[in-house]
Each structure stands twice: as C-alpha cells, then as structure tokens.
N, CA, C and O of each residue as an XYZ file, in Angstrom:
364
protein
N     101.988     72.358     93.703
C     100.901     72.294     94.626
C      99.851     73.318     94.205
O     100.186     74.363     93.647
N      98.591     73.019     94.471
C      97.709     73.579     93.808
C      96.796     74.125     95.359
O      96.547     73.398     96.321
N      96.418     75.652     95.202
C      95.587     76.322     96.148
C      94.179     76.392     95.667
O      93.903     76.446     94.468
N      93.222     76.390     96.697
C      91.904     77.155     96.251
C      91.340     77.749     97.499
O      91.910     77.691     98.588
N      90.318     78.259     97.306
C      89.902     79.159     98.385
C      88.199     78.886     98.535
O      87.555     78.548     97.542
N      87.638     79.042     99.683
C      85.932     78.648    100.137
C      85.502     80.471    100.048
O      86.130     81.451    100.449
N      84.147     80.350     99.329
C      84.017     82.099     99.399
C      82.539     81.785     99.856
O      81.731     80.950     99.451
N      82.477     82.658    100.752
C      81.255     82.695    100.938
C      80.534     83.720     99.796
O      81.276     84.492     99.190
N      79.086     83.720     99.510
C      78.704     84.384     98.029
C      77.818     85.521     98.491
O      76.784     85.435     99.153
N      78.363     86.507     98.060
C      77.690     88.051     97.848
C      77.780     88.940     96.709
O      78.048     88.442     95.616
N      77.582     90.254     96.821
C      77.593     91.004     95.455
C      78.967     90.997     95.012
O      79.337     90.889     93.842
N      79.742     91.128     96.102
C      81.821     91.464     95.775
C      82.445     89.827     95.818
O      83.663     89.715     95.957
N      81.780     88.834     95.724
C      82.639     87.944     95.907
C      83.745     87.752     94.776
O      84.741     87.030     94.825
N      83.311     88.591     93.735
C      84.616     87.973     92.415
C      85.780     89.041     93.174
O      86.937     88.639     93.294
N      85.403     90.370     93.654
C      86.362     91.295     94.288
C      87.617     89.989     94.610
O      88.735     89.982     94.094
N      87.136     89.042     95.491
C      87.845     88.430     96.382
C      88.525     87.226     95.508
O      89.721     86.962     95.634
N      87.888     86.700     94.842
C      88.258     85.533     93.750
C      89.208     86.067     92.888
O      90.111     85.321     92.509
N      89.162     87.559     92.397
C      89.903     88.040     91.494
C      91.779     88.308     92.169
O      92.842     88.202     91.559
N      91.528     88.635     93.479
C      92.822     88.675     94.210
C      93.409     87.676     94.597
O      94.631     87.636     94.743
N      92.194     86.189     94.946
C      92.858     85.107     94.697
C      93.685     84.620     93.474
O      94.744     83.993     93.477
N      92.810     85.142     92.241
C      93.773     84.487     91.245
C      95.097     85.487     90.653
O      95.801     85.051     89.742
N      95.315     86.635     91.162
C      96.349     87.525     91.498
C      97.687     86.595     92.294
O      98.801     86.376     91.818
N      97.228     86.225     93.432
C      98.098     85.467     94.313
C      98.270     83.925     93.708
O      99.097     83.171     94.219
N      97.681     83.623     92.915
C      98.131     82.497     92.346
C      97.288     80.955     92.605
O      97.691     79.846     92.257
N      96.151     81.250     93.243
C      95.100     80.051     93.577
C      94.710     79.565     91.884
O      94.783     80.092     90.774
N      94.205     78.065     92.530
C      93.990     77.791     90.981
C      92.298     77.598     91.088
O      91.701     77.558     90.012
N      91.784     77.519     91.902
C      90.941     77.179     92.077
C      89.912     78.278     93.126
O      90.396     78.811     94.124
N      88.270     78.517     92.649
C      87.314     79.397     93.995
C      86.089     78.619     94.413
O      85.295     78.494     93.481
N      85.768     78.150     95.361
C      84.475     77.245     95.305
C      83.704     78.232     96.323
O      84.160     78.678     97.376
N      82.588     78.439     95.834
C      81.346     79.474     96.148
C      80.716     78.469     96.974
O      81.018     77.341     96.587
N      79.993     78.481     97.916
C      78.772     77.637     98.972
C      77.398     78.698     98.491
O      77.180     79.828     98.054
N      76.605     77.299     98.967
C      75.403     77.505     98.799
C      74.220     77.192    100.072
O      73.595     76.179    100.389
N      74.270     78.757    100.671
C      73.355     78.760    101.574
C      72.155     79.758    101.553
O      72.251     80.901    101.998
N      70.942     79.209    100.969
C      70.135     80.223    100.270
C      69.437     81.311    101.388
O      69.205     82.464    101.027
N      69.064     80.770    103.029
C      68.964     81.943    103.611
C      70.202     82.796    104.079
O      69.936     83.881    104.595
N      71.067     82.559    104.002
C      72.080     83.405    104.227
C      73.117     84.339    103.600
O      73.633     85.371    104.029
N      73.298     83.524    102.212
C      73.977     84.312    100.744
C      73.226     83.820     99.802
O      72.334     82.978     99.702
N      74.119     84.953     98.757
C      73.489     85.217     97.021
C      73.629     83.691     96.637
O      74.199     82.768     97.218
N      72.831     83.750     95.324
C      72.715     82.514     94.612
C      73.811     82.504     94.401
O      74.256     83.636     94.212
N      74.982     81.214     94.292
C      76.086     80.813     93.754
C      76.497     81.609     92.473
O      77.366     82.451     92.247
N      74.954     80.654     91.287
C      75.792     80.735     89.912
C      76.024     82.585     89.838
O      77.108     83.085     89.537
N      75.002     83.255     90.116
C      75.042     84.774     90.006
C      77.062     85.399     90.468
O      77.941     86.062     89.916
N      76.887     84.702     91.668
C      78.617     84.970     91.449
C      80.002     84.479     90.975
O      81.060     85.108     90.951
N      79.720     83.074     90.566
C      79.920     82.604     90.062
C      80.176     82.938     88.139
O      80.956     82.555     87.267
N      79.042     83.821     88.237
C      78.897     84.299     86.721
C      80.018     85.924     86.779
O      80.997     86.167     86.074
N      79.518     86.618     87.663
C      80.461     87.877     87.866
C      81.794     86.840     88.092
O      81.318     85.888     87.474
N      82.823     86.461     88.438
C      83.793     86.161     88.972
C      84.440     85.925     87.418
O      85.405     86.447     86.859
N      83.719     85.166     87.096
C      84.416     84.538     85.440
C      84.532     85.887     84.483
O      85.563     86.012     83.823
N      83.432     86.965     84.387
C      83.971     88.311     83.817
C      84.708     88.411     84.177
O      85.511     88.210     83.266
N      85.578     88.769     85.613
C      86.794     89.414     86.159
C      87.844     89.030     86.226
O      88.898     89.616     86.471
N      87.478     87.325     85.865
C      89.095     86.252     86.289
C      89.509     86.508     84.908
O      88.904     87.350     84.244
N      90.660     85.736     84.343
C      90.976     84.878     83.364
C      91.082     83.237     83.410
O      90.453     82.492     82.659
N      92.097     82.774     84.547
C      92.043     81.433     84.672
C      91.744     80.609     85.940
O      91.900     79.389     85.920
N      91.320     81.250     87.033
C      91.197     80.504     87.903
C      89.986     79.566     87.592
O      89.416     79.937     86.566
N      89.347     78.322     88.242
C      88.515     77.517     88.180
C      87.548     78.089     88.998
O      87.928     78.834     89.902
N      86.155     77.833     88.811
C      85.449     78.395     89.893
C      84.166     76.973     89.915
O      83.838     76.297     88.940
N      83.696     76.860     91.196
C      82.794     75.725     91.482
C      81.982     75.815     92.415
O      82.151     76.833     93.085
N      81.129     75.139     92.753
C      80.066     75.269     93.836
C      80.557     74.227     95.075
O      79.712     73.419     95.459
N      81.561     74.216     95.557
C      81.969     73.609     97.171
C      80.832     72.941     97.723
O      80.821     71.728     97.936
N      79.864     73.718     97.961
C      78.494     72.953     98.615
C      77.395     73.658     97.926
O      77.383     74.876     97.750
N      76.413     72.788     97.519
C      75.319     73.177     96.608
C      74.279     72.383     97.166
O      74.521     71.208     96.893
N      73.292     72.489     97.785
C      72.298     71.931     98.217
C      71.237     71.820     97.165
O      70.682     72.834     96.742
N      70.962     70.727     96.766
C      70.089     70.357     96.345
C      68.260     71.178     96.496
O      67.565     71.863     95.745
N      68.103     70.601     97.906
C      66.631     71.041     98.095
C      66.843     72.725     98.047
O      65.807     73.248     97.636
N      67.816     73.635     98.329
C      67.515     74.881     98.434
C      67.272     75.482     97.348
O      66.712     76.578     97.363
N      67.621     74.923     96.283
C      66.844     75.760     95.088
C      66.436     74.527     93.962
O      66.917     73.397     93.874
N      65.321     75.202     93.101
C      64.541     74.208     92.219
C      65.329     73.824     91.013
O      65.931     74.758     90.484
N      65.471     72.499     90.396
C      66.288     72.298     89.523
C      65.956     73.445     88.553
O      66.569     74.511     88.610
N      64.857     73.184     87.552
C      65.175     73.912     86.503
C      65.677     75.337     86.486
O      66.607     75.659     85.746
N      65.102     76.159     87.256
C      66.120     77.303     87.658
C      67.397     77.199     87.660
O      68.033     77.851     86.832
N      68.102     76.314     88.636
C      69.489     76.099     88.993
C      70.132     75.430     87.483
O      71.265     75.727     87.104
N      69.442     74.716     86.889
C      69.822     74.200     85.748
C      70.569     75.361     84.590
O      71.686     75.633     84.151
N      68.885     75.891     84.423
C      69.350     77.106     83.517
C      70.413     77.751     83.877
O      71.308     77.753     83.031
N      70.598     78.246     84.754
C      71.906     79.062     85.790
C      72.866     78.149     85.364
O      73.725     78.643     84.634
N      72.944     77.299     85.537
C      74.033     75.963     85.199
C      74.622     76.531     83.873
O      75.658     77.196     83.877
N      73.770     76.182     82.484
C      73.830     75.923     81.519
C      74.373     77.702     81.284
O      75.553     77.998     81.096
N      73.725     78.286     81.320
C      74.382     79.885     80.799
C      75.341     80.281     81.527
O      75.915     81.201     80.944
N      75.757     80.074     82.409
C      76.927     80.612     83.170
C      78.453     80.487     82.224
O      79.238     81.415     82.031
N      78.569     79.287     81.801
C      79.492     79.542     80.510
C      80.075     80.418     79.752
O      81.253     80.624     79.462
N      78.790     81.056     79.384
C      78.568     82.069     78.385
C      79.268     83.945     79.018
O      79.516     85.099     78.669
N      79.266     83.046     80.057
C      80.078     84.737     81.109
C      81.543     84.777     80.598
O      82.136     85.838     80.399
N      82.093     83.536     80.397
C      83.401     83.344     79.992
C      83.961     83.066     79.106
O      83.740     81.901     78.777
N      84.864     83.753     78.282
C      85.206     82.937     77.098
C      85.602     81.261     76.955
O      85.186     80.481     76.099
N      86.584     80.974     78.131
C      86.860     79.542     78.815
C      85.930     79.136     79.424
O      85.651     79.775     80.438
N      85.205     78.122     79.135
C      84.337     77.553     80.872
C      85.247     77.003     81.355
O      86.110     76.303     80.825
N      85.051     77.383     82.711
C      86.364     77.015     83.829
C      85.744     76.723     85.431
O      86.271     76.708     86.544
N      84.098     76.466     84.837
C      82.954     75.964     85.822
C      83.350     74.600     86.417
O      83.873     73.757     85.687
N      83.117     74.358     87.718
C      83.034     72.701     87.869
C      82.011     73.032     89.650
O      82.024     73.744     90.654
N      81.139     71.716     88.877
C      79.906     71.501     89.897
C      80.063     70.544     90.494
O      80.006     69.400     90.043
N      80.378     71.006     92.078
C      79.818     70.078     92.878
C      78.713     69.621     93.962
O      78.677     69.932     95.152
N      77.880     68.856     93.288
C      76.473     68.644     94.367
C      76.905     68.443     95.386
O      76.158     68.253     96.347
C-alpha cells in the first residue's frame, strides 16, 4: 500500500515532506493557492534537494492563478533540483 501526503506550500514545506519520506510515504502533493501560499514549483524544487525518493506533485494547480510561461519555465527546471526527476503534474 502506498501513502502520500497534501502539503500546504511555504518556506519549510520540504521540512515536512522530508519526514514524510522518513516515515515511509511514497508520494507529497503541494496545492496551489496563490493568495494564500508560496508558489508550488519553488517548494517543490527545495523538497527534491532534501528528499531522495519520495515523488512530489502539484495536487491542485490552478491554471488561471499563475501565467503559463512562468509556470512552464518553473515546470521545465525544477528537474534540475534533482538528480532523479520524481516530479508529476497535476492540472
């Protein structure tokens, strides 16, 4: 059986992702609520420095709240945080 966990996104969210994948989750999906938390990929990008294997993804990603090509780029380099990409997007 496979665990994952909903994080809401701030400066410490890998803090929290990193103890998830301590306890054995396989999976972290970050939300995306732009007046209320940090941009996803930004923690999303810290989390993958700190993990080794957990998966990490965007749970809810709103479209209209941020502009593609921005979010794109963010997309596309976030990889590069990790030796594994272990990214998965969900709109």
């Amino acid at each position: 059986m496979r665990f994952a966990i909903a994080i809401p996104t701030d400066a410490d969210s890998w803090r929290l992702v990193r103890r998830a994948e301590e306890l054995g989750f396989s999976r972290a999906w970050f939300y995306d609520t732009q007046m209320l938390s940090a941009d996803p990929f930004v923690a999303m990008a810290a989390a993958a420095m700190k993990t080794t294997k957990i998966r990490l993804g965007t749970g809810v990603l709103v479209p209209s709240n941020r502009m593609a090509l921005p979010r794109g780029v963010r997309w596309g380099s976030a990889p590069s945080s990790s030796p594994i990409c272990r990214l998965t997007l969900r709109p």
